[in-house]
N, C-alpha and C positions, 0 to 999 in steps of 0.2 A: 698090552698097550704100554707104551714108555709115557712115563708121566714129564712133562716138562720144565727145565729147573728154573725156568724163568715168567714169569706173569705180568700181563702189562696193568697199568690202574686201570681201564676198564673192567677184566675179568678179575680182577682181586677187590674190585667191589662190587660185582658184582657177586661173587662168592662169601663176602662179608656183610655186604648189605649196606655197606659204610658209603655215601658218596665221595666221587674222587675231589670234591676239594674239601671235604672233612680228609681224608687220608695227604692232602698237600697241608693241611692246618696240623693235621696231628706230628709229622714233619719235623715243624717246626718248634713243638712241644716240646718231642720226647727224642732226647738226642739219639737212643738205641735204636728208633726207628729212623733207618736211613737207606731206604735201598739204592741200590747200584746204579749207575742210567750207564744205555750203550751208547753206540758211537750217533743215531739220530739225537740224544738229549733226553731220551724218553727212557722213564724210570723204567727198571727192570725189578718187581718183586720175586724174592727166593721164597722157600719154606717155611725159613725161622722170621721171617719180614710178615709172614699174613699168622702165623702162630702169635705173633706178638701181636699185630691188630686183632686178632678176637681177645687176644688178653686183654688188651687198651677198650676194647669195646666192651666187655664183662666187666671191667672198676669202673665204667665209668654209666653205663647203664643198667646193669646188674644190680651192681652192689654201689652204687649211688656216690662212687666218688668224685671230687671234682679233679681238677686237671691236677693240681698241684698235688693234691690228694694221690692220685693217681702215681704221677712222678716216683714218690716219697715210697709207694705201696711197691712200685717198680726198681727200687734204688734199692729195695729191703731197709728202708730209715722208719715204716709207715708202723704203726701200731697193726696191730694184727686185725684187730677190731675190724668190721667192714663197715662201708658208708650207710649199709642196708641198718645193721645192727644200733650203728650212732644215730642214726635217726630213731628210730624206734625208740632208744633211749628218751631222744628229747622229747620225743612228742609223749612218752608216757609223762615225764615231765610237768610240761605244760598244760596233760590232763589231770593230773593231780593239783596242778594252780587254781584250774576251773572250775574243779568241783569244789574246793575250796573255797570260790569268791561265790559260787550258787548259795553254799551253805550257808555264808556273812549273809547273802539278799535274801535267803529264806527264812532265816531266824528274827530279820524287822517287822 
């Protein structure tokens, strides 16, 4: 079976799970996402175009980054750290505030 080098937005979201106007919004995000459009105007996804939407989909619902986040993580500028992990960070954080302020209401 020849595999086909081109995908229209319905099957490349449907293979990502992404809906097609999340994939016209991402677009507009992320300049490396650009796929080609033929001669009707209708985008043509390649390979390395749905490789990079489950990338875009993994920083950004994986590992909890935001767009910008995302950009930064895709530019290679981002900390390596992932959004999963910086969270985690804060919120042990702010549970070590909490137990803290229990301990101030529990010592009156």
């Amino acid at each position: 079976m020849v595999e086909k080098k081109f995908r229209s937005t319905t099957e490349v979201s449907k293979t990502t799970g992404i809906e097609p106007h999340v994939l016209r919004y991402w677009e507009t995000e992320f300049p490396s996402l650009r796929p080609s459009k033929n001669r009707a105007g209708k985008r043509d996804y390649e390979k390395k175009d749905i490789e990079l939407i489950f990338k875009i989909k993994e920083l950004l619902y994986e590992e909890l980054y935001t767009i910008a986040g995302a950009k930064k993580r895709l530019q290679g500028k981002a900390n390596k750290t992932s959004g999963r992990e910086t969270l985690k960070f804060t919120l042990s954080g702010i549970k070590r505030e909490l137990v803290s302020i229990l301990e101030l209401l529990e010592s009156d």
